[in-house]
Structure formats: C-alpha cells, structure tokens
N, C-alpha and C positions, 0 to 999 in steps of 0.2 A: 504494500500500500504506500502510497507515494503520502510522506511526511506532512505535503501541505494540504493535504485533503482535507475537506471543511461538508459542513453540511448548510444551508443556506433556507430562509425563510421567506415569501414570498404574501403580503396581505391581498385576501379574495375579496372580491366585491359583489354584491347580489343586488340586480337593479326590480327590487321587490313592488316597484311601485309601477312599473313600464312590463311588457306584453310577459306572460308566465314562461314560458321559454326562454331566455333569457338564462345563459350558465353563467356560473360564477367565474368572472377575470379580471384579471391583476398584471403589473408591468412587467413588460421584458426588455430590455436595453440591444439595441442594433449597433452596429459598426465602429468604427475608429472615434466616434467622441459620443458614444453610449445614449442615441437617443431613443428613449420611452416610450413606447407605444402600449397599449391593451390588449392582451388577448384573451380569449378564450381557452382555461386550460380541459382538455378533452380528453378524459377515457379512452373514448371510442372512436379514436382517430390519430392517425400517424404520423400525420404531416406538418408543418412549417409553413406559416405563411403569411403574408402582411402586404398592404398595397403599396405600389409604386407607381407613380405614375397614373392613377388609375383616374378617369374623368366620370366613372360615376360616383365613385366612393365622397363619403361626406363625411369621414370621420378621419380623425389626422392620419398621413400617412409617414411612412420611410424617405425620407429625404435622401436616394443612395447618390450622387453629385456628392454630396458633403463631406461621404465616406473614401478614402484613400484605397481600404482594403475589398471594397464590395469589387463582386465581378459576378457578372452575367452569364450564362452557358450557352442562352438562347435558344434552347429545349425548350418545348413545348411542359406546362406544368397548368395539370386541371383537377379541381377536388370537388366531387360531391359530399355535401351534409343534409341527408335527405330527400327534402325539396329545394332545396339551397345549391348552389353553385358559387367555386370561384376559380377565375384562368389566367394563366397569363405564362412568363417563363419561369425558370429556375435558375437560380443564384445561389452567392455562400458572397457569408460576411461574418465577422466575428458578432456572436452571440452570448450574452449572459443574463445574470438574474441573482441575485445579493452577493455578487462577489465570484461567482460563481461560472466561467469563461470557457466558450470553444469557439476557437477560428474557425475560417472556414467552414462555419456550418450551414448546409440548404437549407432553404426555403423556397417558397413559392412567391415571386415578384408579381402580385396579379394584378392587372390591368380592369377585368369586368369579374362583376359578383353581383350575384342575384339583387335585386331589389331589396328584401327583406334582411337583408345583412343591415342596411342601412337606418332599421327602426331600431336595429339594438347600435348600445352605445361601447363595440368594440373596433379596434381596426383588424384584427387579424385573428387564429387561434393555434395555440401550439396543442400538437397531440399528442400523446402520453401511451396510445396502444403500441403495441409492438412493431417493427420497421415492416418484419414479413407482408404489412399492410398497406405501408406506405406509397402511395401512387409514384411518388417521386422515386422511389427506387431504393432510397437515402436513409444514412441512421438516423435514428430521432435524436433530440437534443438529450434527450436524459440519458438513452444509449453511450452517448460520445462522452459524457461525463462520468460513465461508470469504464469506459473503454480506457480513456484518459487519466483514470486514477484521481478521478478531480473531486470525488466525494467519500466520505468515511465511509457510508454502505451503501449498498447499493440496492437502494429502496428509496419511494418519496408517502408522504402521510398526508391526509387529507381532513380537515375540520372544518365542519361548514357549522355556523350558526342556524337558529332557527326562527324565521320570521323578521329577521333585521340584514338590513342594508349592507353590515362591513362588522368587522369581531372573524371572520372566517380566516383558513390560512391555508398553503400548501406549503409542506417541507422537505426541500431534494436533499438526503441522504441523511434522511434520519427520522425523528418522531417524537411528540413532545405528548407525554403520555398525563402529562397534571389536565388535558384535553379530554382524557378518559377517567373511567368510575371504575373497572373493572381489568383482567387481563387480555388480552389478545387472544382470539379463536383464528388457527389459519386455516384458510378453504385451498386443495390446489387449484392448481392454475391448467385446465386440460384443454385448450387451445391457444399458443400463446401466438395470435391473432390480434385478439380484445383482447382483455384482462377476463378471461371464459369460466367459468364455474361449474358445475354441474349444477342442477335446481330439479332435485327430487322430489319435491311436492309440497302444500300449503300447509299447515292446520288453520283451520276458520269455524272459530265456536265451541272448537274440540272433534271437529271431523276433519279426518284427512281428505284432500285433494291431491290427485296425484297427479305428476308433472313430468319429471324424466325428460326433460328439454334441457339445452342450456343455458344458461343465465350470464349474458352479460352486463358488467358492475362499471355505469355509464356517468361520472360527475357532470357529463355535460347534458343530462335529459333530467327534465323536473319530475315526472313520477315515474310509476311501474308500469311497465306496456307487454300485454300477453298479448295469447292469442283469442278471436271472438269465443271460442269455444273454451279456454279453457278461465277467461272470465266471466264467462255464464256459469261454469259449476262453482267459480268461488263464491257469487254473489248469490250463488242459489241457496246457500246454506247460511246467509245471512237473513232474519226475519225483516219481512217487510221490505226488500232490494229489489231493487227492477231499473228498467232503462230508466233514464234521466230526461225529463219532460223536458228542458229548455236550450237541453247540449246536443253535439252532435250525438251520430250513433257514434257507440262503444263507449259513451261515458256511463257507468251506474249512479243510482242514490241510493240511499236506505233513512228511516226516520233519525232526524237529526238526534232524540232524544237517548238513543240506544249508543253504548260502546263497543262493538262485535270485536274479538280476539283476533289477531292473523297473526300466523307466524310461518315463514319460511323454514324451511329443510338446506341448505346450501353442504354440497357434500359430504353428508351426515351429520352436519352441524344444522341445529336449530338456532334462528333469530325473529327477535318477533320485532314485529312491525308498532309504533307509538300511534295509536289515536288521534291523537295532537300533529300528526302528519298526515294520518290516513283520512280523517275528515279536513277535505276541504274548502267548504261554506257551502251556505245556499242554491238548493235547486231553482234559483228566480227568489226574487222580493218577497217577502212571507213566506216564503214556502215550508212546509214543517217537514221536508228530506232532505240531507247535503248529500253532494257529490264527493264519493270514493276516489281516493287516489289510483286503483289499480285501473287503470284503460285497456280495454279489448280493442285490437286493432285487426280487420277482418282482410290479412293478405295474408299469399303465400305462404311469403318467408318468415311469418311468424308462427307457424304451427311444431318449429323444432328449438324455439328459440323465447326467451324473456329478455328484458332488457329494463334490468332494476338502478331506477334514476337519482337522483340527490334524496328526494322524499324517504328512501330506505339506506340507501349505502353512506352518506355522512352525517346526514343530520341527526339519525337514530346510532348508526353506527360509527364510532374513528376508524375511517379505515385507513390502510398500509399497503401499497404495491410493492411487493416483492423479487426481483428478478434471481434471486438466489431459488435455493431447494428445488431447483425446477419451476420455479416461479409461481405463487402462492400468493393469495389475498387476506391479508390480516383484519379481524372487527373486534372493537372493543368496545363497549357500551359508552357512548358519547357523554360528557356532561351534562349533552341539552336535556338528557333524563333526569337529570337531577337539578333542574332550574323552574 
C-alpha cells in the first residue's frame, strides 16, 4: 500500500424540494486549476462525464481551454440513463475529489443531453458500477484510485440523510461508522456489473414473497422498482392496497392509517425496510391512502431483476461498496433509525 494513501470525504446534496428523481450530488474538481463542477454520484452507472462545450446545457460547465493537461481523443462517447441521454466525445484530464487525484482520467466531453438533464441542478454524473459496464470502455474513477494505490481500502461508504436537503456524504476508501447504530451485514456481490445482489424474497406482514431475481443496490434511483407482477403479490398481502387512484400505473396505496412490515431477504440476509420511507404521502389532497414506495414497472427486463433505490439502501441502510472479497455490499443500520 502506497504510504500516502488517504481516504477522502465528499458532502451529498439532495434537491428534496425540485422533481423526486433527482440523486444525490456533490463536487468533483476537473483539470490543471481544479475547477468544481456537480455530479451525480451513481451506482448504476460506469461512466464519467460533464459538459463541454455543450449549447444546450444550462448548468455550468468544464471550461477545458483553461486546462493545460485536458486532451481530447475525438471518439465518439454516448450514455444512456434510462430515458435520458448524453453524447458527445471522450477525453482525460486530471480528476479529483478531497485531495484525492488521477490524471489522465476519461470522461465523456458531451456536447447534447437530453432535455430533462436540465431541470435537475447537476452538470455531469460520475459512476460508481463497475468498468465491465462502462460504454466508454475506461476504468472508472474509483477503479484508478484503488489501481493507483491512492486510497487506504479499497471501498467507498455511503450516508444519505432522510428528508433534508445536505447532512449526507460519500467516503472513497473508507467508512465512518458513528453514521451507523449497528454492525455491518455483507451481501456478495454476484455480478460485478452493478453493485448485483441476489434478492430472495420479501416478508410483508409476516408472509413471504418470493423473488429469486437480482437486486440491484442503485444510490442514484429514489425508490424500489420491481416487476408488475411481483409488486402485485407484495401489495396483495398488504390490507387495504391497490393501485393508486391519482399516479400512474405501477404506483400502489394502502390506508395511510396502517404500518405494514416489509423486509427484504438480500443473500440470506434479512433487512427491513422503515415506514418512514416506505410511506410516501398522499394519494391526492385528502385522500385517506399514501403511496408505497415499492413501484411495479410492467417491462421486460424487469421480470429477473429489482432495482433497490436510496429509499432502502442509504437512508435505512449505511451502506459500503466493496471491491475486495470478491466484491461485497456492506449494511449497517443507518442512524436515520435512531432520529
């Protein structure tokens, strides 16, 4: 281990009051005189990327003119996040984040990005899943930090507040555990794609549902997103649950007055899910049902697959990306249970 290795802390931001989507992101410093930009730090995505140049972007961008060490490759560089888009080429420029430095690292210099990139108040998003994923081809930035011996371990931790603006944090190569109530449960890691789980099944009420899909552990999606089918048997087993009068399809309600139980199975570990996340207000203006955090989403590729968003994996849980042991997801019972 390379003597100056440090671990480094990064403050998240959650723009709790602008559209629910909206992940939590915090600064990353660019080029030869370290300027700041916002991104979105993502799970479930591999890539590097920030605008340059870009004439629809409206949020500040990468000034690379200013930078000595940027350079261009002039490849083609294009990323989907869902129904989101962004293109443009690929570049490398020195990259860090508290102290924390790699040259030479790609990203995506995008020129055009979807419209809706523009109602959230980020410029770019660094991704966090594994490179094997990355469109650009390229290691990711946390990769090159643990390649480069530039962090004590090679893990980063994650603490999201609950219901407030900023208090959250990311920590590359290391974990600050006074954030937890409890010890660390590790899940492996059996695709190291996403950060992939197994997800054996719910208990809801004290009945099991059973799942045997994978589960990806996503900081950058607000809730849990199944499949239609297999959020129709969770919410079956809730009294009083049914579609949700005023949402689209695949959101449930259930009587606001009720607390139903859920708890996850993640690779033979059990975690339950807080109340205090799973209800998420009013089905419409008086309404006497809220709307469940778990979303059925009726395609495809969600019939082998979950995809568990900040609502379960930080706010209830601390969790820990691990790239050791075969790579492993750490949960610790969040403080926010104890506030």
């Amino acid at each position: 281990m390379n003597a100056a290795a440090q671990s480094a802390t990064d403050p998240l931001t959650d723009e709790i009051q602008r559209t629910i989507n909206v992940p939590f992101y915090g600064p990353l410093e660019f080029g030869k005189k370290s300027q700041q930009l916002s991104v979105a730090f993502d799970t479930c995505s591999a890539d590097l990327w920030i605008p340059v140049g870009c004439g629809d972007c409206v949020n500040p961008q990468y000034n690379a003119a200013a930078s000595s060490t940027y350079r261009n490759t002039g490849n083609a560089f294009n990323v989907n996040h869902g129904f989101s888009y962004a293109e443009g080429t690929l570049a490398y420029d020195t990259v860090s984040m508290g102290g924390l430095k790699v040259n030479s690292q790609y990203f995506g210099a995008v020129t055009d990005v979807s419209s809706n990139f523009n109602d959230n108040p980020i410029s770019g998003c660094l991704g966090l899943g594994f490179s094997s994923i990355a469109t650009s081809g390229k290691s990711t930035f946390f990769e090159n930090l643990i390649m480069q011996e530039k962090i004590e371990a090679p893990f980063f931790s994650v603490h999201l507040t609950r219901g407030k603006a900023s208090g959250s944090k990311i920590t590359l190569g290391g974990y600050d555990m006074s954030k937890a109530v409890g010890p660390l449960t590790w899940v492996s890691v059996i695709s190291k794609t996403y950060w992939t789980v197994h997800f054996d099944g719910a208990v809801v009420e004290g009945n099991y549902v059973s799942g045997n899909v994978d589960a990806v552990i996503d900081t950058g999606s607000s809730f849990i997103y199944v499949s239609q089918t297999l959020a129709n048997s969770i919410y079956a087993n809730i009294l009083g649950a049914g579609p949700a009068a005023n949402y689209s399809s695949g959101f449930f309600s259930f009587p606001c007055d009720s607390n139903p139980t859920i708890s996850f199975s993640l690779g033979g570990h059990d975690f339950g899910l807080s109340i205090h996340d799973f209800k998420l207000g009013q089905d419409g203006y008086g309404s006497e049902n809220c709307i469940g955090g778990i979303i059925g989403l009726d395609h495809a590729f969600m019939e082998g697959i979950v995809i568990i968003g900040k609502l379960f994996g930080s706010s209830v849980w601390y969790s820990v990306f691990d790239y050791s042991h075969g790579a492993r997801v750490g949960f610790a019972p969040s403080i926010n249970n104890a506030q």
